[in-house]
N, C-alpha and C positions, 0 to 999 in steps of 0.2 A: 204341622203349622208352627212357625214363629212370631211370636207375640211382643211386641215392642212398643216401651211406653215414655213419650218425651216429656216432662217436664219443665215447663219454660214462659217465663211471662213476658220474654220477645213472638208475640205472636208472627207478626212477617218470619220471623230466621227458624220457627219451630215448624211450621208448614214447609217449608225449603227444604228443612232436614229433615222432615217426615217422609218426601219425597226420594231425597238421597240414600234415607236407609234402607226403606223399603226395594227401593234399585237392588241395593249391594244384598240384602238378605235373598232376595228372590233366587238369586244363585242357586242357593240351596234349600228351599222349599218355598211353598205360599205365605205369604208373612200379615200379619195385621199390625198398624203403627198406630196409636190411640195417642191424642195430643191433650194436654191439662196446660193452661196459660192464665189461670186465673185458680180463687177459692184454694190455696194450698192448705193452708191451716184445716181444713175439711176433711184433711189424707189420713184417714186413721187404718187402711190399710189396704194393700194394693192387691190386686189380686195373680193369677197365674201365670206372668210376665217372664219373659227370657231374658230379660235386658232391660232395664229399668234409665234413661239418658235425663240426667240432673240439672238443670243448670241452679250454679250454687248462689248465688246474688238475685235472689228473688223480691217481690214488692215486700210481701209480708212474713216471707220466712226464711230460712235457708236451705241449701239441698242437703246441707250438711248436717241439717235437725233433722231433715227427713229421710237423710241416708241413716242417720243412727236409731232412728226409729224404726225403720224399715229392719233391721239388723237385729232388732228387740222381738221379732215377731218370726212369725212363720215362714219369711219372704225368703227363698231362696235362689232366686236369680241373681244376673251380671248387674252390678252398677256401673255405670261410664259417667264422670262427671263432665261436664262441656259449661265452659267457663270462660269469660273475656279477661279473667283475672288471674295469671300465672302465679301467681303468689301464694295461693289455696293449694298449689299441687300436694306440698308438702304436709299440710295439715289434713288432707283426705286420706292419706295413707292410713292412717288407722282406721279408717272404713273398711279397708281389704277393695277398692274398688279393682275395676277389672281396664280399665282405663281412665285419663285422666286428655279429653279434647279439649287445646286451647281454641277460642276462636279468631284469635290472632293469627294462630295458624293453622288454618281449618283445613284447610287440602291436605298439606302437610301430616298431619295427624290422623284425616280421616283416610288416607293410603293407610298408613302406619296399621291405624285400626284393619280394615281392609284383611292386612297380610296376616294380623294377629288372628282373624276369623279363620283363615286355610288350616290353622293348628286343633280346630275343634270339630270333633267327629258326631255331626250335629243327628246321627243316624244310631248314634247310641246315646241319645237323650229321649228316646222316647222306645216303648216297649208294647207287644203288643199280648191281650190276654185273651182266654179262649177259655169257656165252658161253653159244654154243648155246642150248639151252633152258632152260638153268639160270641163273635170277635170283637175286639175294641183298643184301638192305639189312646197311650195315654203316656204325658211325660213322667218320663223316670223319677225327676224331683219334687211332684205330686205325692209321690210315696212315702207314707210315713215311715209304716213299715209291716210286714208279712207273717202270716202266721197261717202254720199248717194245722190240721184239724181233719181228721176223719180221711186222708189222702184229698184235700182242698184246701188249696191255698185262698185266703182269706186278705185282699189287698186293703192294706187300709191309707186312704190320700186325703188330701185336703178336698174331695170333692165328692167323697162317699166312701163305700165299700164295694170290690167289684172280686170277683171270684176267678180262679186259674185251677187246669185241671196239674199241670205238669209237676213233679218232684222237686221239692226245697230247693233240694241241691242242683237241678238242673237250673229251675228261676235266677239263683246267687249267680250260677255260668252266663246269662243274659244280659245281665247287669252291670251300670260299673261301677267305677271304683267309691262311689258314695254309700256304699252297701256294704256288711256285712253280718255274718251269724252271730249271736250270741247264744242261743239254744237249741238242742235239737228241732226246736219248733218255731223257732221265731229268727227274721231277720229284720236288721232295722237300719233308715237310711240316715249316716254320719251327722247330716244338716238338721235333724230333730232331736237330738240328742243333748240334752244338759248337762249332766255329770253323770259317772258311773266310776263303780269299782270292783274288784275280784268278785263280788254279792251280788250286785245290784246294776241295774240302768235307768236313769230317769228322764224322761222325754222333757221339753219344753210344751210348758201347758199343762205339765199333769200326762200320769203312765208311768206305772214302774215295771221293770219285769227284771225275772231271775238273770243273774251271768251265769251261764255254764261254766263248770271249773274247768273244762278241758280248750272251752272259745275262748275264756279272758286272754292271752297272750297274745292270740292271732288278730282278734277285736283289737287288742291295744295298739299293736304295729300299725294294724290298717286305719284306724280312726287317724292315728299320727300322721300318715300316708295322704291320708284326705286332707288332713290341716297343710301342708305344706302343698298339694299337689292340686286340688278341688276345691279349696276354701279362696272368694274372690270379693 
C-alpha cells in the first residue's frame, strides 16, 4: 500500500489533487491520500506516509516550517512541495524535497512528476517477514534497524518489533540501498542515523551501538551512497 498525505488550506484544489494522485499511484499498488486543510500548527508529527504534498503559503504556517520539522524527526518519506508561488523553488532546496509542483503549471509538472515515479522501484520499498507461520509485509523505511540474536532476527521499526527467521546476511541481500552492516549482529537503516564513527553509531532519538572495525569503511561508502542516491 501507498500512503499519501496533502497538505493544503485550498480545500477545493486539495480534493482535486487527492483525486489526481490517487489515479497516478494506483498504477502501482492500492494507495490511501489523507487530506489536512486546516489546524497546521497541530503537526507535531506525521506518521508512516510515502509522500508527504506541501503546499508552502499556508493560513497559519508554512510548509517550509513543516517540512523542516518534519526533517527533525523520524519522517522518512518523499516531500513534493505544490505551490502557486515559483519563487520558493529555490529556498525548498535545502529541504532535499523530492519535487517542487508549480500550480501554475500544474499539468506540466504533474506529467513531469508522473515520469519521475517510473524511476522508483516501489516493490523494493516494502519487505516481507516470516516466523513460523506468521508472514507480514511491512515498509522498508519503517525499519530502524535489525539485530540478530540466537539465529533471529530481531526487526526494530517505528511501529514495534516483529521477528524474521532468515540469516543477517541473507536479510541485508533483500534490502536496499538505505541499509547497511555495522556488526556481525546488527544492521541499521542510513535514515535513523545521527552521527557515527570508526567506535561508535548513534541513532537519532537515542541508541548507540559498536562499529565493527572490519564494517566502518564499507558503512562509510554506503551511508555516503545513501546521501547522494536515497537522501530526498
Amino acid at each position: 500500500m501507498i500512503k499519501l498525505f496533502i497538505i493544503d488550506d485550498d480545500a477545493k484544489f486539495a480534493h482535486a489533487f487527492q483525486k489526481r494522485l490517487t489515479d497516478i499511484f494506483s498504477a502501482y499498488d492500492t494507495v490511501t491520500c489523507d487530506v489536512l486543510t486546516g489546524d497546521f500548527d497541530t503537526i507535531k508529527q506525521i506518521g508512516d506516509y510515502d509522500f508527504v504534498f506541501l503546499d508552502i503559503d499556508l493560513a497559519e504556517t508554512t510548509g517550509l516550517a513543516i517540512a523542516k520539522h518534519l526533517r527533525s524527526t523520524s519522517f522518512v518519506g518523499r516531500i513534493v512541495f505544490v505551490s502557486a508561488h515559483d519563487n520558493f523553488v529555490h529556498q525548498s532546496l535545502a529541504l532535499n524535497p523530492y519535487y517542487f509542483i508549480r500550480k501554475g503549471s500544474l499539468n506540466a509538472d504533474v506529467t513531469t512528476f508522473r515520469d519521475m515515479l517510473k524511476d522508483l522501484d516501489f516493490t523494493r520499498e516494502r519487505i516481507t517477514l516470516t516466523s513460523g507461520k506468521v508472514s507480514q509485509v511491512i515498509p522498508m523505511k519503517s525499519i530502524i534497524y535489525i539485530e540478530s540474536l540466537r539465529h533471529v532476527l530481531y526487526v526494530h521499526t517505528t511501529e514495534g518489533v516483529f521477528k524474521d527467521t532468515r540469516p543477517l546476511q541473507a536479510m541485508l541481500e533483500e534490502l536496499n540501498g538505505s541499509f547497511a552492516q555495522i556488526h556481525k549482529s546488527f544492521i541499521v537503516n542510513h535514515a535513523y542515523v545521527e552521527r557515527y564513527n570508526k567506535t561508535y553509531l548513534i541513532l537519532k532519538g537515542g541508541g548507540k551501538f559498536t562499529m565493527g572495525r572490519i564494517y566502518y569503511a564499507a558503512y562509510d561508502l554506503s551511508y555516503k551512497e545513501y546521501m547522494l542516491e536515497w537522501s530526498y
